[in-house]
C-alpha positions as CSV (number, residue, x, y, z in Angstrom):
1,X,-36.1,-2.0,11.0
2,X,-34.8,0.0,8.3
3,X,-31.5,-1.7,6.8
4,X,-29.0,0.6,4.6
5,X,-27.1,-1.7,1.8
6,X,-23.8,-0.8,0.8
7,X,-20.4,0.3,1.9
8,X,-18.0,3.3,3.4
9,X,-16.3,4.6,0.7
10,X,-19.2,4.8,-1.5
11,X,-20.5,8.8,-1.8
12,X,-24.0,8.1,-2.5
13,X,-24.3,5.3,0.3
14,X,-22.9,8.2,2.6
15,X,-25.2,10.9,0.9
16,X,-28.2,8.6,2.8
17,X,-26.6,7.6,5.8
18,X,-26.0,11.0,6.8
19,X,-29.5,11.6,6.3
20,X,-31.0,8.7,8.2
21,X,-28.1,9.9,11.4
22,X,-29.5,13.6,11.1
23,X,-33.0,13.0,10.8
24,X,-32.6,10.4,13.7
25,X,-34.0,7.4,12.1
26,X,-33.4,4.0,13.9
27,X,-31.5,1.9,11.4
28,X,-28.7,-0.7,10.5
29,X,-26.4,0.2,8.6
30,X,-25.0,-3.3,6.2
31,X,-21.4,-2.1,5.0
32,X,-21.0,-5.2,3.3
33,X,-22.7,-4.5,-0.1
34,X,-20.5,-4.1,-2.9
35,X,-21.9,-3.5,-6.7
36,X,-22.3,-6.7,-8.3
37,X,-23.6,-8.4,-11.3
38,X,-24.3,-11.1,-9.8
39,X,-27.9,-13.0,-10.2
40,X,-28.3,-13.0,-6.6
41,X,-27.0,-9.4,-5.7
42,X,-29.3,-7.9,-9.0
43,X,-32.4,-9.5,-7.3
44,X,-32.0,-7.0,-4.6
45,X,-30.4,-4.4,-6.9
46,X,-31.4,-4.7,-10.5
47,X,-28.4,-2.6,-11.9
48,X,-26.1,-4.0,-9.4
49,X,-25.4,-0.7,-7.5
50,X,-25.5,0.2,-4.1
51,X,-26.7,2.1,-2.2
52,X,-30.3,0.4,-1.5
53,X,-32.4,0.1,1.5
54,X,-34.7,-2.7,2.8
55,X,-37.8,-1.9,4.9
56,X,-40.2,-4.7,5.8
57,X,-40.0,-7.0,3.1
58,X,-39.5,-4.1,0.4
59,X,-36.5,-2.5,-1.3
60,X,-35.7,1.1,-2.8
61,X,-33.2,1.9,-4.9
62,X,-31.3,5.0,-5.8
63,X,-30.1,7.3,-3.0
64,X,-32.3,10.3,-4.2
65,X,-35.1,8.1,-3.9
66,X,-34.3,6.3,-0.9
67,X,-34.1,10.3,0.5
68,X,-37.2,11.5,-0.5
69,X,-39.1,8.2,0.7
70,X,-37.4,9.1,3.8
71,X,-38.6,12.6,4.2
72,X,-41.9,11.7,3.5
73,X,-41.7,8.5,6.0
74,X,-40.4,10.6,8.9
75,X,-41.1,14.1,8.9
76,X,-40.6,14.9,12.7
77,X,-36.8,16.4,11.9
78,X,-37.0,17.3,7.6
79,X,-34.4,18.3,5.7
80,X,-35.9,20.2,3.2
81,X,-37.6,23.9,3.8
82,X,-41.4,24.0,4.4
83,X,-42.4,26.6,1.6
84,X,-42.4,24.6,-2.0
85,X,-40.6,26.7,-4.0
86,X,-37.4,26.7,-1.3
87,X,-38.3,22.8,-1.4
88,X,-38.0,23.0,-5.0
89,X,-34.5,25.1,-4.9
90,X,-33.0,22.5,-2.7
91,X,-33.8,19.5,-5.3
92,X,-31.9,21.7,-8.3
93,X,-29.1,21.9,-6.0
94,X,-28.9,18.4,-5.8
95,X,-29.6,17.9,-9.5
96,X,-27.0,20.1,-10.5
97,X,-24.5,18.6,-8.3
98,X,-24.8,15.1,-9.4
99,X,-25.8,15.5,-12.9
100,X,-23.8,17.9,-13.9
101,X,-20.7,17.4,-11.5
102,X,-20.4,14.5,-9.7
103,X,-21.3,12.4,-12.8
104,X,-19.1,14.0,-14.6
105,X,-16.0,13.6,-12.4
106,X,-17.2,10.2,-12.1
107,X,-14.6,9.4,-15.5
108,X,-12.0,10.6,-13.3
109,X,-12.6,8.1,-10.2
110,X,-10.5,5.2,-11.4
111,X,-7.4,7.4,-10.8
112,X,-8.4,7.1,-7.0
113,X,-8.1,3.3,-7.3
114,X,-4.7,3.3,-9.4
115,X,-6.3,2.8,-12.7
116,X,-5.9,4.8,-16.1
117,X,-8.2,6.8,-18.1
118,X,-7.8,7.3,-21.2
119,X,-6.6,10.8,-22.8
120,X,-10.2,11.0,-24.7
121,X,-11.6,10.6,-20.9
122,X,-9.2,13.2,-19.6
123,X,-10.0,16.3,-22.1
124,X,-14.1,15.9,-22.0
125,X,-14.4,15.5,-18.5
126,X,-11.8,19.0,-18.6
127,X,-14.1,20.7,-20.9
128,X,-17.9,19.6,-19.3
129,X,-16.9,19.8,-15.9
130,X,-16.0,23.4,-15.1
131,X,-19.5,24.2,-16.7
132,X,-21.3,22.3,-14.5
133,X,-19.2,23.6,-11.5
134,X,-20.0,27.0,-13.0
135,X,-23.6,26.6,-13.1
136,X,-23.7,24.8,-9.6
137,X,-22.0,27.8,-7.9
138,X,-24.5,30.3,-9.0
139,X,-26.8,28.2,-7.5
140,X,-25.1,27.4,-4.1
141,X,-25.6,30.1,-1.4
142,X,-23.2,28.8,1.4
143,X,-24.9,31.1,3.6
144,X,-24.2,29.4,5.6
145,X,-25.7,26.1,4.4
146,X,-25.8,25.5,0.8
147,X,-29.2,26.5,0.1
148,X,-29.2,29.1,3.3
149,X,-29.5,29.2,6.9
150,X,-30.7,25.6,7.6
151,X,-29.3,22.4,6.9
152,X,-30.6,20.4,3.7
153,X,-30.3,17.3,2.2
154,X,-28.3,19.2,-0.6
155,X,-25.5,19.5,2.4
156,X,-25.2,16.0,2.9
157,X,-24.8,15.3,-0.8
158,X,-22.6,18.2,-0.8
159,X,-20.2,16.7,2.2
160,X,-20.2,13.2,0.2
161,X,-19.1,14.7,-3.1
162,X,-17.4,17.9,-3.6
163,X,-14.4,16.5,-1.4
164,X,-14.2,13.6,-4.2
165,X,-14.3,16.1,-7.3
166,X,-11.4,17.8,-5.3
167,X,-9.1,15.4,-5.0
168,X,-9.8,13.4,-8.5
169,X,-9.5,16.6,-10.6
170,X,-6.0,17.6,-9.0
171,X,-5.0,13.7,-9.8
172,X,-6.0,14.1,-13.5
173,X,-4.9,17.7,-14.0
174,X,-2.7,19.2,-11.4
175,X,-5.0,21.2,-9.9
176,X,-8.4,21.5,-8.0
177,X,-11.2,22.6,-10.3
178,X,-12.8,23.9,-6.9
179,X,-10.7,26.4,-6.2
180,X,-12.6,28.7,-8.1
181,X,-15.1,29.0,-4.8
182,X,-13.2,29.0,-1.8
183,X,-16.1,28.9,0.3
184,X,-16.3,24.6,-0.3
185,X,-12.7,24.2,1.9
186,X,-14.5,26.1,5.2
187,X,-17.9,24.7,4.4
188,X,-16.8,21.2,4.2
189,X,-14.9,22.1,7.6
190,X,-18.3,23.3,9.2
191,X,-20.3,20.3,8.3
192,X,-17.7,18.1,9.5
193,X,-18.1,19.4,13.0
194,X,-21.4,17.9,13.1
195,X,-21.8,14.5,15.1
196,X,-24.1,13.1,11.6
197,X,-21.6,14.2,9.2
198,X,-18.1,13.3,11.2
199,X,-18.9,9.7,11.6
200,X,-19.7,9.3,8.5
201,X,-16.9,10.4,7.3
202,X,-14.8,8.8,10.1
203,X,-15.8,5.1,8.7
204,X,-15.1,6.4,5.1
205,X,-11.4,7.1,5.9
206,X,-11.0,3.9,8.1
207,X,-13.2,1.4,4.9
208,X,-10.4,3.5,2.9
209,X,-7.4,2.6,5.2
210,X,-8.6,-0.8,4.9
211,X,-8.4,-0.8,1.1
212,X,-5.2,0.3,0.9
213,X,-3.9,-2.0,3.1
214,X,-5.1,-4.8,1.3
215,X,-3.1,-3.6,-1.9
């Protein structure tokens, strides 16, 4: 039995669980994995991060990886197109979402937790990040999926993190640096009908309700 380590509110831990619920892979999903440094958590997770996912006695780490082992492992229902360069396409939409967005709204994330950033933090992430959303919406086709007419794994890392880069850039500046494509808002909405995609995001807002209760 597959076993998914991590928790809720994490984006990349939801990035593979919606995978694993569309694909229709048996699995148990452990929510009770937090990062860590600790010697016992960094034997399952060298760099302490989540998520990960356990599979008879072995481990993977990294939730591209843990995807494309996935897709390989159980291709009856893929999530990436047959033909190789379409394959290809849907991988540089993934790269350019999380390299080049995602990572770079990252610096903005302790906002969401009631932390500071610094004002060195604030004007770098203002200057590299509407580049990156630049170059990842000439990419994106939203037509109606984000890499055309079928659903890809580049959705369910789409669902997991644009929402976040959303809300954290309208914390740190006032405003939503997506608003520039106002096809994300009705996008998001259509993936959120799905069954995969709405309970995963059902358990993020209650893991989030939690949080805040315990503040």
């Amino acid at each position: 039995m597959l076993r998914l380590c991590g928790f809720h509110i994490s984006n990349y831990h939801n990035k593979v669980r919606i995978a694993l619920l569309e694909k229709g892979i048996e699995h148990l999903d452990d929510s009770s994995c937090k990062p860590s440094q600790e010697d016992a958590f960094l034997a399952r997770s060298p760099m302490g991060k989540v998520p990960f996912l356990e599979m008879d006695g072995e481990r993977l780490r990294e939730s591209q990886v843990i995807c494309e082992y996935l897709e390989d492992a159980f291709p009856a229902k893929p999530l990436y197109p047959g033909d190789p360069v379409e394959r290809a396409r849907v991988r540089e939409l993934i790269a350019f979402l999380e390299l080049h967005v995602e990572l770079v709204a990252r610096r903005l994330y302790p906002l969401l937790f009631g932390r500071t950033i610094t004002d060195e933090t604030r004007q770098a992430v203002e200057k590299a990040l509407p580049r990156g959303i630049r170059a990842f919406s000439a990419l994106a086709r939203f037509d109606p999926y984000l890499a055309g007419k079928e659903l890809t794994l580049a959705d369910c890392a789409a669902f997991v993190h644009l929402p976040v880069v959303s809300i954290a850039t309208k914390m740190a500046y006032g405003r939503d640096f997506l608003e520039e494509l106002p096809q994300v808002r009705p996008y998001i909405r259509m993936l959120g009908e799905r069954p995969a995609f709405k309970r995963v995001n059902d358990d993020r807002k209650v893991a989030q309700a939690a949080l805040a209760g315990k503040k």
